[in-house]
Backbone as CSV, one residue per row, in Angstrom:
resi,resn,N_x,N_y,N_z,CA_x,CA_y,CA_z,C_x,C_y,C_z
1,UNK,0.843,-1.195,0.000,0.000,0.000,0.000,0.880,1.247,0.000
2,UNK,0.370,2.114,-0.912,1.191,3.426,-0.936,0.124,4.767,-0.460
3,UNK,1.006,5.439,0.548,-0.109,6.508,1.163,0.411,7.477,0.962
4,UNK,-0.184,8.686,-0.200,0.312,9.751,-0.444,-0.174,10.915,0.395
5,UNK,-0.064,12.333,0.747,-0.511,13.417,1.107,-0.726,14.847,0.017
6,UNK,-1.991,15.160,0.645,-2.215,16.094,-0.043,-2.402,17.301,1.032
7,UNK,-1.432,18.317,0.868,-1.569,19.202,1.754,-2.697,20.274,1.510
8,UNK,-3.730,20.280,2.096,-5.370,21.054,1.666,-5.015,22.829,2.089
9,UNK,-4.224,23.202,2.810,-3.741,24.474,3.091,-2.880,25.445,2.115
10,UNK,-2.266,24.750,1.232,-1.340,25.084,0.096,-2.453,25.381,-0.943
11,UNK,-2.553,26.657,-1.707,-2.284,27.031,-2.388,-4.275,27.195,-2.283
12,UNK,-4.655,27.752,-3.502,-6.507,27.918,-3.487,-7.518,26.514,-3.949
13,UNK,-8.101,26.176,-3.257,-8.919,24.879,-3.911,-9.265,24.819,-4.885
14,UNK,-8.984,23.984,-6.126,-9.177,23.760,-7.355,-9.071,22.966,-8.158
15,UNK,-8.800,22.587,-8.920,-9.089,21.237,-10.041,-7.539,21.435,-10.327
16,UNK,-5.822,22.260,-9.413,-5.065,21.572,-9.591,-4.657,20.516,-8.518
17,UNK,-5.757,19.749,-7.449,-5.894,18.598,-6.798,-5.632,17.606,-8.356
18,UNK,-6.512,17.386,-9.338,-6.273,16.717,-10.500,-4.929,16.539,-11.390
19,UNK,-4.454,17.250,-11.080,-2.937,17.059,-11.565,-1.920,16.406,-10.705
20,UNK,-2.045,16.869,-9.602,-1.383,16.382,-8.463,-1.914,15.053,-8.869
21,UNK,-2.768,14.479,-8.203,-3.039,12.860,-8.268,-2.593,12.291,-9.608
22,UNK,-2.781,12.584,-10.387,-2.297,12.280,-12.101,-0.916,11.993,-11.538
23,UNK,0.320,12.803,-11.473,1.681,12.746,-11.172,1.342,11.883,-9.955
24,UNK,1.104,11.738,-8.819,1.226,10.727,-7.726,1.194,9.204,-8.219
25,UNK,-0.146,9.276,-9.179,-0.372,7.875,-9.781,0.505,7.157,-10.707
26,UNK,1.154,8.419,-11.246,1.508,8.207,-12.238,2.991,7.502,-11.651
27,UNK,3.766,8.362,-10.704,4.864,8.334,-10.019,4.995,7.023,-9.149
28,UNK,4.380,6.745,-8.633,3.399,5.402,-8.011,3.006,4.022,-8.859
29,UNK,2.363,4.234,-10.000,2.199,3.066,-10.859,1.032,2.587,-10.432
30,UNK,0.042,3.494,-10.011,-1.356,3.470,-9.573,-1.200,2.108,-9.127
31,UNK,-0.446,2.174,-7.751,-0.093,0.357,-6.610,-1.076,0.722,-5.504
32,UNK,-2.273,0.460,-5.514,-2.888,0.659,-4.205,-2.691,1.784,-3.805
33,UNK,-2.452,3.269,-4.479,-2.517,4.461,-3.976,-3.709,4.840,-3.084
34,UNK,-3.348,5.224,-1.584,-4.195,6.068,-0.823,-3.486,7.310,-0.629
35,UNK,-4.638,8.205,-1.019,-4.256,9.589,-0.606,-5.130,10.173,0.728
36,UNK,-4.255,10.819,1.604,-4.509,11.569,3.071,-4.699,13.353,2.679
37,UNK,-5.665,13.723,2.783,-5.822,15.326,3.125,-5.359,15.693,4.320
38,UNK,-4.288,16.401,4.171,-3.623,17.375,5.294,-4.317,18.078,5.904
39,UNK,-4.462,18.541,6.931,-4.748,20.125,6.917,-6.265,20.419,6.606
40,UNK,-6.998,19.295,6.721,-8.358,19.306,5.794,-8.833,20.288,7.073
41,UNK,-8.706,20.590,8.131,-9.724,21.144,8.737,-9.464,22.754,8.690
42,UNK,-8.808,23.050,7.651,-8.383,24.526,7.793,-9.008,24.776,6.325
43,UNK,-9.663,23.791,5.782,-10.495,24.494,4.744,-11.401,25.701,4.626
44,UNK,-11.950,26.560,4.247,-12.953,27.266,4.541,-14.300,26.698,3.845
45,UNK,-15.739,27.297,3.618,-16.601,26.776,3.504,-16.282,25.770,1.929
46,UNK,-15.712,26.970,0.777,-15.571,26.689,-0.504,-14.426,25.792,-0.684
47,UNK,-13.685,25.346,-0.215,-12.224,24.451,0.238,-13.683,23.027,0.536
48,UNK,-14.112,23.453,1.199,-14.951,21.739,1.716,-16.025,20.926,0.383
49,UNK,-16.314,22.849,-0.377,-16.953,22.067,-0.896,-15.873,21.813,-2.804
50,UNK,-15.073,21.942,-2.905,-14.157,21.244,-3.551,-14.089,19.756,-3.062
51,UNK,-13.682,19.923,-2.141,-13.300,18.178,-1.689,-14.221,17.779,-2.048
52,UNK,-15.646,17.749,-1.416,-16.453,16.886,-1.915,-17.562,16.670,-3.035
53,UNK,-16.599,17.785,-3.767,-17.519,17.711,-4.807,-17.089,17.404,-6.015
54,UNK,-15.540,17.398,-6.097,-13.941,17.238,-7.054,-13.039,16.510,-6.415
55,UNK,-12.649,16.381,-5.303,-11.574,16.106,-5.310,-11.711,14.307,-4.820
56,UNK,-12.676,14.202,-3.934,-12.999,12.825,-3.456,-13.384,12.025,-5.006
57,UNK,-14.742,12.655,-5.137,-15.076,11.766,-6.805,-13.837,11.339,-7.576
58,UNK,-13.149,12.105,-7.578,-11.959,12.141,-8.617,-11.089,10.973,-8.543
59,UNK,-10.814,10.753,-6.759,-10.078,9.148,-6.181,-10.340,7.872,-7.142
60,UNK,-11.554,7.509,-7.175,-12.004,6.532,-7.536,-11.629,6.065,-8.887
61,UNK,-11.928,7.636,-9.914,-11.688,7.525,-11.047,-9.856,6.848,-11.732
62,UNK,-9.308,6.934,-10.799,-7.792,6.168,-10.957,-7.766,5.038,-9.833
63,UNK,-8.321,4.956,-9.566,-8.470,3.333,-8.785,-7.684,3.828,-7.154
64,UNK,-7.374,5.256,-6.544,-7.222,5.379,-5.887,-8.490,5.716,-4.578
65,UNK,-7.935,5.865,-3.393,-8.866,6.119,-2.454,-8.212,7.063,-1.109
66,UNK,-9.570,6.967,-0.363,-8.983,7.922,0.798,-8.763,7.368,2.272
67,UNK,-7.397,7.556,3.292,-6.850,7.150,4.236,-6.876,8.293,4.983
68,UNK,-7.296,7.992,6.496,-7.486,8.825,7.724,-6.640,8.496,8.567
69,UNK,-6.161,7.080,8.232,-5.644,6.078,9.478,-3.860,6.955,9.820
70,UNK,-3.745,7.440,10.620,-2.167,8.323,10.984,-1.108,7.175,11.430
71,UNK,-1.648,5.933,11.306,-0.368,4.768,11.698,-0.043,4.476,10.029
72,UNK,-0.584,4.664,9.371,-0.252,4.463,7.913,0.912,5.247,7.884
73,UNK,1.935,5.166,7.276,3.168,5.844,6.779,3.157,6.431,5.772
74,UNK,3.576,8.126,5.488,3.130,8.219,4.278,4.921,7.844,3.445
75,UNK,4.439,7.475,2.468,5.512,7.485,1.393,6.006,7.964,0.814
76,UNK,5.037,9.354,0.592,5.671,10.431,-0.580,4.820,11.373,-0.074
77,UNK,5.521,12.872,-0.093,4.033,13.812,-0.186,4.851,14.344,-1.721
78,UNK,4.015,14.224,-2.809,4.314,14.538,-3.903,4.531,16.342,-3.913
79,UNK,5.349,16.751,-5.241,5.898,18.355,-5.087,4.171,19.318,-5.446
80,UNK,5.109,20.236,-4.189,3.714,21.233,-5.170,3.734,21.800,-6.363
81,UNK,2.406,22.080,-6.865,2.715,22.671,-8.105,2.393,24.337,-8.453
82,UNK,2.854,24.849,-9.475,2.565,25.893,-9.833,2.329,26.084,-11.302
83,UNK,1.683,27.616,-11.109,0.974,27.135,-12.913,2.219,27.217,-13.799
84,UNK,3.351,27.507,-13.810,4.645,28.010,-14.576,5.015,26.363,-14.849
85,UNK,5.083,25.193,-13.816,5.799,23.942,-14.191,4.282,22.834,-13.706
86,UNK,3.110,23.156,-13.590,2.101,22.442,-13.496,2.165,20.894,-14.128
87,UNK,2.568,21.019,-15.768,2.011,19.859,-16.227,3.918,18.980,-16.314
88,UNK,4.699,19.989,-16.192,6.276,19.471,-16.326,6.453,17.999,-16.249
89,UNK,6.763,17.477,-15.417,6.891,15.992,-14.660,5.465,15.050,-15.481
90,UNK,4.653,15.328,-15.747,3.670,14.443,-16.678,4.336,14.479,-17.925
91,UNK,4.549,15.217,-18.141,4.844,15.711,-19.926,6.032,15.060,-20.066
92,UNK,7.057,15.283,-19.220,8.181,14.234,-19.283,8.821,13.109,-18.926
93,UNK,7.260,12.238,-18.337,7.148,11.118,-18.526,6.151,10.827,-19.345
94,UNK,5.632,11.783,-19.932,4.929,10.956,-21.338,5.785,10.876,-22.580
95,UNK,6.325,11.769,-22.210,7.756,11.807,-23.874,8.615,10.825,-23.494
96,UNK,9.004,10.160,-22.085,9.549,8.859,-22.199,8.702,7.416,-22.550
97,UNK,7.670,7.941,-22.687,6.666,6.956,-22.937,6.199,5.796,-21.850
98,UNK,5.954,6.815,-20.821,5.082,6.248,-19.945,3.520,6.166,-19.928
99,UNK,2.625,5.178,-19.637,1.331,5.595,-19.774,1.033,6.914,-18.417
100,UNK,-0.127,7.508,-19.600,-0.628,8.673,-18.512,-2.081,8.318,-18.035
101,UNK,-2.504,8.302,-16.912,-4.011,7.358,-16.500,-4.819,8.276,-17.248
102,UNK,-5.988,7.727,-17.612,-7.184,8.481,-17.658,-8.420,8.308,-16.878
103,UNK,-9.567,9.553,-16.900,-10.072,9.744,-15.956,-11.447,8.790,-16.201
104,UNK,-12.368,8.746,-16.003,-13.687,8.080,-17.232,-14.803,8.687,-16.035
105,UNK,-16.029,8.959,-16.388,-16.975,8.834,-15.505,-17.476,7.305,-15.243
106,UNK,-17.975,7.765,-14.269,-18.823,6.443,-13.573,-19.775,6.057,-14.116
107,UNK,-19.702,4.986,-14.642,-20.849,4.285,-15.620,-22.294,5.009,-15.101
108,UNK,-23.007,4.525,-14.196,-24.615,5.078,-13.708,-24.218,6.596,-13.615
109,UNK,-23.373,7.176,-13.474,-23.626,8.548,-14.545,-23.888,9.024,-15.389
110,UNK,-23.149,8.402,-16.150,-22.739,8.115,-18.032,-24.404,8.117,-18.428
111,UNK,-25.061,6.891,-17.825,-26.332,6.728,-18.489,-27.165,7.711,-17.739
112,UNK,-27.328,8.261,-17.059,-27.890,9.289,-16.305,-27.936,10.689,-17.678
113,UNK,-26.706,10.873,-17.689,-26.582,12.138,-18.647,-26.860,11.645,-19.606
114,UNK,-26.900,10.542,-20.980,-27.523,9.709,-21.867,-28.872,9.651,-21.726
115,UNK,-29.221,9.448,-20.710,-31.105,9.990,-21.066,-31.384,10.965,-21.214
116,UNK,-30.935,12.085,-20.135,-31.249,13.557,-20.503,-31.039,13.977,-21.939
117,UNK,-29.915,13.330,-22.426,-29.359,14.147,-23.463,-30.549,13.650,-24.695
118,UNK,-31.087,12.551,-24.034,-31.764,11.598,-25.557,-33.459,12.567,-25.368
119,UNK,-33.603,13.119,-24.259,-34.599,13.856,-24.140,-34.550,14.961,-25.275
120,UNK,-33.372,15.418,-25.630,-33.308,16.454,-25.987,-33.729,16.278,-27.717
121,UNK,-32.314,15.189,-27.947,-32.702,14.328,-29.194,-31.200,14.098,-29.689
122,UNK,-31.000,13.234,-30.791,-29.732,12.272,-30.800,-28.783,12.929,-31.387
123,UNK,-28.876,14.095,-31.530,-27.389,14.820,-31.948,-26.123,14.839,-30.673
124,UNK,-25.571,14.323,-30.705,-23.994,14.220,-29.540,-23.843,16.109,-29.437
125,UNK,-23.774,16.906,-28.993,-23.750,18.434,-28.582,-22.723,18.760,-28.792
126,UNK,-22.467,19.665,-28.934,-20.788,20.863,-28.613,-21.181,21.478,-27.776
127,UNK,-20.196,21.185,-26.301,-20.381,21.248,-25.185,-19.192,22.530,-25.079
128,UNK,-19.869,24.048,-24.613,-19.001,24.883,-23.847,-18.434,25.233,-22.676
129,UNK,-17.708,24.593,-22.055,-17.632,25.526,-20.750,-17.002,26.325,-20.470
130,UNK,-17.634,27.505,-19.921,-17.164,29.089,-19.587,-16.839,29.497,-18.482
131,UNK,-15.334,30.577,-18.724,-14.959,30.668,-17.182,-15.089,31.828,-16.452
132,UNK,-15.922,32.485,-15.787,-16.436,32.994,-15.278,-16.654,33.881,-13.996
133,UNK,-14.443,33.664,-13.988,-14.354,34.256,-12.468,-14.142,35.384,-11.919
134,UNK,-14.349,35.741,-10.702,-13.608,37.188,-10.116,-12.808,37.279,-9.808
135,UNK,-11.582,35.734,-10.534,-9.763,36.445,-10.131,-9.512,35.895,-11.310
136,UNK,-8.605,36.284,-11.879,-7.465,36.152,-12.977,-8.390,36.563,-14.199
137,UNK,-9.541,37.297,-13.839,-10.454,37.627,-14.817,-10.369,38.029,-16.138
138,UNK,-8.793,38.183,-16.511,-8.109,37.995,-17.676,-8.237,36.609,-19.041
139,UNK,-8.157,35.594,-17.970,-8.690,33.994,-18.439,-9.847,34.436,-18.758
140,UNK,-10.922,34.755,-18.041,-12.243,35.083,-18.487,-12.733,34.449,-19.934
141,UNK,-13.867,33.811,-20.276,-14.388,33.345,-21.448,-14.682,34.857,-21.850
142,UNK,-14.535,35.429,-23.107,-15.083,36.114,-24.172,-16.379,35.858,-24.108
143,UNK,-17.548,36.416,-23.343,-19.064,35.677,-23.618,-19.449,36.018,-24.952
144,UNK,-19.497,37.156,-25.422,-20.400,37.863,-26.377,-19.282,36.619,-27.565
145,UNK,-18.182,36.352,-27.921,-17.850,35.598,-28.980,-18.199,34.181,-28.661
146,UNK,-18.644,33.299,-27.345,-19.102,32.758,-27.528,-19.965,32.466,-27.846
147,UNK,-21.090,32.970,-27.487,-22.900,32.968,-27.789,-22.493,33.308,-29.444
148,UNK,-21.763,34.492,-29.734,-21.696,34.398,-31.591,-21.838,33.096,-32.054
149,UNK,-20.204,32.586,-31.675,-20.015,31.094,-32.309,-21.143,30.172,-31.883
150,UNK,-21.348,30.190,-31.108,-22.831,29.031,-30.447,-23.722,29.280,-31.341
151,UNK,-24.220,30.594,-31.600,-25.622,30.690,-32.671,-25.034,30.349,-34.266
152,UNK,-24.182,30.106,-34.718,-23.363,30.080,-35.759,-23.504,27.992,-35.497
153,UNK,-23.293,27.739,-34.510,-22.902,26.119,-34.867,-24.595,25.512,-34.892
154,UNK,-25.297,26.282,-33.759,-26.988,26.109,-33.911,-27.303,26.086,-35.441
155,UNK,-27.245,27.235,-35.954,-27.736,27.766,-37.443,-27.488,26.669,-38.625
156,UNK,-26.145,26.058,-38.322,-25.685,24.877,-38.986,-26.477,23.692,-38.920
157,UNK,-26.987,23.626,-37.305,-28.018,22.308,-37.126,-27.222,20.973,-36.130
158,UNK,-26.500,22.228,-35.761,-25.623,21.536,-34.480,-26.618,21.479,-32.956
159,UNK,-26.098,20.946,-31.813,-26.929,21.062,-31.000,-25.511,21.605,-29.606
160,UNK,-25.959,22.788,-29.064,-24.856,23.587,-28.646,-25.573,23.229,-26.811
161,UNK,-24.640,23.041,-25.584,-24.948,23.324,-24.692,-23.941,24.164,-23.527
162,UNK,-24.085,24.827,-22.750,-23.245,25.888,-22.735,-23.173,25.596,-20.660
163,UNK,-22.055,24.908,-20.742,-21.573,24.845,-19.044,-21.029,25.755,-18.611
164,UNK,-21.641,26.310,-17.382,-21.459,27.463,-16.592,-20.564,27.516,-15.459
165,UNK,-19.936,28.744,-14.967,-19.219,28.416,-13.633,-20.295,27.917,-12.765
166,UNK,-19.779,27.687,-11.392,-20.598,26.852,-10.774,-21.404,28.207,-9.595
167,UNK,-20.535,29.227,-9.624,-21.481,30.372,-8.909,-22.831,30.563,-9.817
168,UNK,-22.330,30.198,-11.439,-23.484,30.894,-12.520,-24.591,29.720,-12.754
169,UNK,-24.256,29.114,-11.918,-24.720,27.035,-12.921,-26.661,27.371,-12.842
170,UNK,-27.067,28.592,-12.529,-28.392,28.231,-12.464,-28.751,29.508,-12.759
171,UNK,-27.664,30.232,-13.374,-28.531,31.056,-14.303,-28.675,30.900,-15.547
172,UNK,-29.840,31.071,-16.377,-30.001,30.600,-17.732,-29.239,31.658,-18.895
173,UNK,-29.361,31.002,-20.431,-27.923,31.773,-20.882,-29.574,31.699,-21.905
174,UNK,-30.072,33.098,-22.314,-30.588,33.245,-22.988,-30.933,32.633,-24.733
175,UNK,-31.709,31.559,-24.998,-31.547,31.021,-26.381,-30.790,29.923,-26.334
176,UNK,-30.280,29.435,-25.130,-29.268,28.375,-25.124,-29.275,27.584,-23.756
177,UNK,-29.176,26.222,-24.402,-29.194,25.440,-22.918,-28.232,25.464,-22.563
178,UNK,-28.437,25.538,-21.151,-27.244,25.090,-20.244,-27.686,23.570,-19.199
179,UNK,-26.686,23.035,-18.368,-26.447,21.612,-17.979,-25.798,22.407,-16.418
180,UNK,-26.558,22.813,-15.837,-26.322,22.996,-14.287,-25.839,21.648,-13.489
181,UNK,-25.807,20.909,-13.858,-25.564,19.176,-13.022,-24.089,19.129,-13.128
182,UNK,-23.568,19.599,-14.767,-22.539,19.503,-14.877,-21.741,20.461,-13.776
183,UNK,-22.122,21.207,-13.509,-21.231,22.746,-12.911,-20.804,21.845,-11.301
184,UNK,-21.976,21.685,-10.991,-21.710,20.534,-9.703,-20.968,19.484,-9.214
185,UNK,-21.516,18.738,-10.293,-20.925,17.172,-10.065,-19.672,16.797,-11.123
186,UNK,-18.646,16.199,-10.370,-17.678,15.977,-11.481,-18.067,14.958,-12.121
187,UNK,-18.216,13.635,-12.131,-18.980,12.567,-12.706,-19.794,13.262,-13.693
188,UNK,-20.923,13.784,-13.438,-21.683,14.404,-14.645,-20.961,15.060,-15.579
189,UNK,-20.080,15.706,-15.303,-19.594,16.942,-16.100,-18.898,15.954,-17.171
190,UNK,-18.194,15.637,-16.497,-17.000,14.103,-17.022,-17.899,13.261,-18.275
191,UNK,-19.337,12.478,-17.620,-19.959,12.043,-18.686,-20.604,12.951,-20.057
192,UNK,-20.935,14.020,-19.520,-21.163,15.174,-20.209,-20.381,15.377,-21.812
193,UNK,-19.423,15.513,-21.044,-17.842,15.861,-22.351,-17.865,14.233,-22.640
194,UNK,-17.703,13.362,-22.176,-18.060,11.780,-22.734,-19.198,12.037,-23.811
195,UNK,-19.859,12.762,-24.077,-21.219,12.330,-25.172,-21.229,13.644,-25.898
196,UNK,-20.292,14.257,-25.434,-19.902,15.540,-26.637,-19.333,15.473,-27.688
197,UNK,-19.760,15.984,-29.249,-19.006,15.816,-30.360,-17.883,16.513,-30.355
198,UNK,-18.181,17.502,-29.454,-16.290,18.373,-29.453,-16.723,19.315,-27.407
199,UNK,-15.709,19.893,-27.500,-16.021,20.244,-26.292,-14.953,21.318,-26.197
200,UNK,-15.108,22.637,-25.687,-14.493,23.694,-25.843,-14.347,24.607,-24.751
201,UNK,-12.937,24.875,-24.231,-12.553,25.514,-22.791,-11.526,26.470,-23.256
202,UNK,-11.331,27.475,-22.623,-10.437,28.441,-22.393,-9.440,27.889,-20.850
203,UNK,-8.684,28.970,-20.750,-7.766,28.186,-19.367,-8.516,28.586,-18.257
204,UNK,-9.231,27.123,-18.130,-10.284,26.755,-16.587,-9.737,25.690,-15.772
205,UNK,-10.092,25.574,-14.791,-10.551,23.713,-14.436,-10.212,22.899,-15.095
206,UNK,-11.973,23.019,-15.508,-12.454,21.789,-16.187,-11.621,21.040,-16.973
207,UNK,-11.002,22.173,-17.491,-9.839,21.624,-19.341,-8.628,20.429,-18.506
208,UNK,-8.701,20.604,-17.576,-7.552,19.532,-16.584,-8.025,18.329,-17.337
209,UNK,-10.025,18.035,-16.851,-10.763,17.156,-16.505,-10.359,16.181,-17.964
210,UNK,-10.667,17.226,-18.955,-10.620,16.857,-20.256,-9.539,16.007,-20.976
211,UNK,-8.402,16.961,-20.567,-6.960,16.567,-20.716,-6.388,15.308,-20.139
212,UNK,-6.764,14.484,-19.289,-6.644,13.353,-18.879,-7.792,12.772,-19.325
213,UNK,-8.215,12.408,-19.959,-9.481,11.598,-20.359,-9.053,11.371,-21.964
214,UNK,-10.265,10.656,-22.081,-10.242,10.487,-23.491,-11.195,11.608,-24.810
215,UNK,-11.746,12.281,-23.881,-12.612,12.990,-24.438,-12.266,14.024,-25.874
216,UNK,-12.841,14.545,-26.851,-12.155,15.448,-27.712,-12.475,16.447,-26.880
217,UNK,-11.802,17.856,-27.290,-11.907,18.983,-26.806,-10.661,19.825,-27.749
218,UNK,-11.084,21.388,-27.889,-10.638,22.280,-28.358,-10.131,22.898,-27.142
219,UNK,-9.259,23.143,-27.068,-8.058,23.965,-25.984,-7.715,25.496,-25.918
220,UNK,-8.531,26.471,-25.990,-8.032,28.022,-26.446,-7.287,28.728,-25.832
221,UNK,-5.923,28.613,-25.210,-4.923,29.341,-24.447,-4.976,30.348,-24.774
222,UNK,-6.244,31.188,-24.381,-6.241,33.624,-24.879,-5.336,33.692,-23.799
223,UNK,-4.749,33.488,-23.099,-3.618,34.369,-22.082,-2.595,34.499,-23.465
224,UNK,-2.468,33.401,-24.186,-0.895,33.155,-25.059,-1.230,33.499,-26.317
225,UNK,-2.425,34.215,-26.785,-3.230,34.565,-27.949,-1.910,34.748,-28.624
226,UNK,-1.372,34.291,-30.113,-0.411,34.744,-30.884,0.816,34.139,-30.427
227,UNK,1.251,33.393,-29.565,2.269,32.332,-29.775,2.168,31.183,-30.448
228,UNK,3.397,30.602,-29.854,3.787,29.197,-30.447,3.509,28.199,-29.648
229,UNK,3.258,27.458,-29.642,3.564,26.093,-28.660,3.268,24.506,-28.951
230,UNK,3.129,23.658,-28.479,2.563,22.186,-28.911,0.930,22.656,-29.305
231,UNK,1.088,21.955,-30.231,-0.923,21.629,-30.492,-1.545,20.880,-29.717
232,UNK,-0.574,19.791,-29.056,-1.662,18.868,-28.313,-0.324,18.066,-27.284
233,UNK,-0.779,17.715,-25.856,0.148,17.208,-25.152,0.686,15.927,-25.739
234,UNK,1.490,15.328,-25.003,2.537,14.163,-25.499,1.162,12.679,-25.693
235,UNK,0.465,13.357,-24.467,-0.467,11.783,-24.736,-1.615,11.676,-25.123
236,UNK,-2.158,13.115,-26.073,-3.389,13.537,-26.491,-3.563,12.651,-27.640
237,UNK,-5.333,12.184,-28.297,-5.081,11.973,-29.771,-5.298,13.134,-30.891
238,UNK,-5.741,12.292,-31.652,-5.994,13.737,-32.927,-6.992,14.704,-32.810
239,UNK,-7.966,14.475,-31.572,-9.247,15.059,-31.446,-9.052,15.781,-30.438
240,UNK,-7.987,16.132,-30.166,-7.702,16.822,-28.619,-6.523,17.642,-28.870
241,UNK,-7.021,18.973,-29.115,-6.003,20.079,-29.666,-5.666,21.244,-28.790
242,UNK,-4.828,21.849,-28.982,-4.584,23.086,-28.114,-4.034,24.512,-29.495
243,UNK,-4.867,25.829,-29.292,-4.636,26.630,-29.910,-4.072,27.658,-29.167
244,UNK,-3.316,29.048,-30.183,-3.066,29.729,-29.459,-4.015,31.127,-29.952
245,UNK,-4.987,31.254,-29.678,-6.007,32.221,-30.141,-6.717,32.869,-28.880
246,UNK,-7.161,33.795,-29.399,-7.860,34.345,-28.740,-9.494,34.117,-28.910
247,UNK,-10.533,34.297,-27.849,-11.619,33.422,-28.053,-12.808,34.579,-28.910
248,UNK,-12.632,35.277,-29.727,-13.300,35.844,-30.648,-14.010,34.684,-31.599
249,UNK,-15.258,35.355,-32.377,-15.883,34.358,-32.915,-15.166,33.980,-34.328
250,UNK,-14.720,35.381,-34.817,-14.061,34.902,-35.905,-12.920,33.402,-35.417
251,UNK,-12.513,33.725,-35.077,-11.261,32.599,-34.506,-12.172,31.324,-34.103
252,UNK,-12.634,31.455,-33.165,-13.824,29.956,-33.003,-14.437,29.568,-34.329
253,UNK,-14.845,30.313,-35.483,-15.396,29.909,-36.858,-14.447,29.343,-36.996
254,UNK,-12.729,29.390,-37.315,-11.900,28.795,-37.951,-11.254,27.785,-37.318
255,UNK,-11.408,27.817,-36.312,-11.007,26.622,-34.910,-12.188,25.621,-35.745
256,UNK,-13.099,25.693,-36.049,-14.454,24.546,-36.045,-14.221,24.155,-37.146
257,UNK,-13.989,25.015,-38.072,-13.851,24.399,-39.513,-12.619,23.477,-40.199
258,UNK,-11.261,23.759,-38.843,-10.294,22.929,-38.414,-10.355,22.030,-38.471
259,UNK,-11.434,21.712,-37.355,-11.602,20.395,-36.850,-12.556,19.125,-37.416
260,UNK,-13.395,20.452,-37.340,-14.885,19.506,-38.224,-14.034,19.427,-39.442
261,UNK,-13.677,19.592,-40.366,-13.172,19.612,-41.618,-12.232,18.414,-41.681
262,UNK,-11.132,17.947,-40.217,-11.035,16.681,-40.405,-11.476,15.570,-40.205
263,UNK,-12.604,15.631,-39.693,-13.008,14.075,-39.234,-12.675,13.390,-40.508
């Protein structure tokens, strides 16, 4: 048994818990990994509800779990990360050609969001999610170019649904559905982008969720609008891209016609 730590006091609660475990597992060889929350009681309200709303779900999804027991030894407390060397140590054990885990939802999810969606009717969606916050509000989704591009993939005869931050998850986006379940639950969200024909993030979260999975998804790095960089990580496939644009609609028209253009 291997018992890792996660120190819950370091740094702001967020979906880079998901990276961390990725590198632990990865570092580990997903052997009976248990992970211990540090510090869990110095969470504040929004810290608690991460854990249990991301970070626990998330265990399972790599075959890991959670340890309280303090006679357990820990083995490793894996490095912290920062956004400058975040994905480093994955990336260069995927270029040595190590496997990188992926995430999957939980089956009785999967079909959970599969009915809803069949309610709607059998087009697979282009799933948005938008980021929506009051820090680094720079990241910020472009709304007005999204809703462009959204009524643009509608008009085509696409079927568009538009995931919200989770402060916004229950306000409605005028002319367009949104999937409040997703904003909540990671499992949902997870099956969600599972039954999406493409799926499209700016630098959020979620795009972690994506990036370890198998899911397609369009990648729009607007902090790096007009550089260079990889199109797609070491262990992505062809359906899982990274641009360096900015999230205007013109640019989302030509991002789609990218992609759709190769299937």
């Amino acid at each position: 048994m291997t018992v890792v730590a996660y120190d819950c006091s370091v740094g702001d609660p967020g979906y880079d818990f998901l990276v961390w475990l990725v590198e632990a597992a990865m570092y580990h060889k997903r052997s009976s990994l248990r992970v211990r929350f540090e510090h869990a009681e110095r969470l504040d309200e929004a810290g608690r509800l991460w854990m249990e709303n991301v970070w626990r779900p998330l265990l399972p999804m790599l075959d890991c779990s959670e340890t309280n027991d303090p006679a357990q030894p820990i083995t490793r407390r894996p490095r912290a990360l920062s956004y400058e060397n975040m994905f480093d140590a994955i990336v260069q054990a995927a270029s040595r050609g190590e496997v990188v885990p992926r995430f999957k939802a939980d089956p009785g999810e999967r079909r959970w969001v599969q009915a809803s969606l069949r309610m709607l009717d059998d087009r697979s969606p282009v799933v948005i999610t938008l980021r929506e916050c009051d820090y680094s509000t720079h990241r910020n989704s472009n709304l007005d170019g999204w809703l462009e591009f959204a009524s643009s993939l509608e008009a085509a005869g696409e079927r568009v649904i538009i995931v919200r931050d989770a402060a916004k998850a229950d306000e409605p986006v005028e002319n367009f559905l949104t999937f409040p379940p997703a904003s909540f639950d990671v499992h949902k969200r997870l099956a969600l982008y599972e039954h999406a024909k493409m799926n499209f993030f700016v630098s959020n979260g979620p795009v972690m969720l994506a990036a370890f999975s198998d899911v397609p998804y369009c990648y729009l790095m607007t902090q790096y609008a007009g550089s260079q960089g990889p199109v797609r990580y070491p262990w992505a496939s062809d359906t899982q891209r990274i641009f360096y644009l900015a999230d205007t609609a013109a640019n989302l028209g030509k991002v789609w016609e990218e992609i759709d253009g190769s299937r």
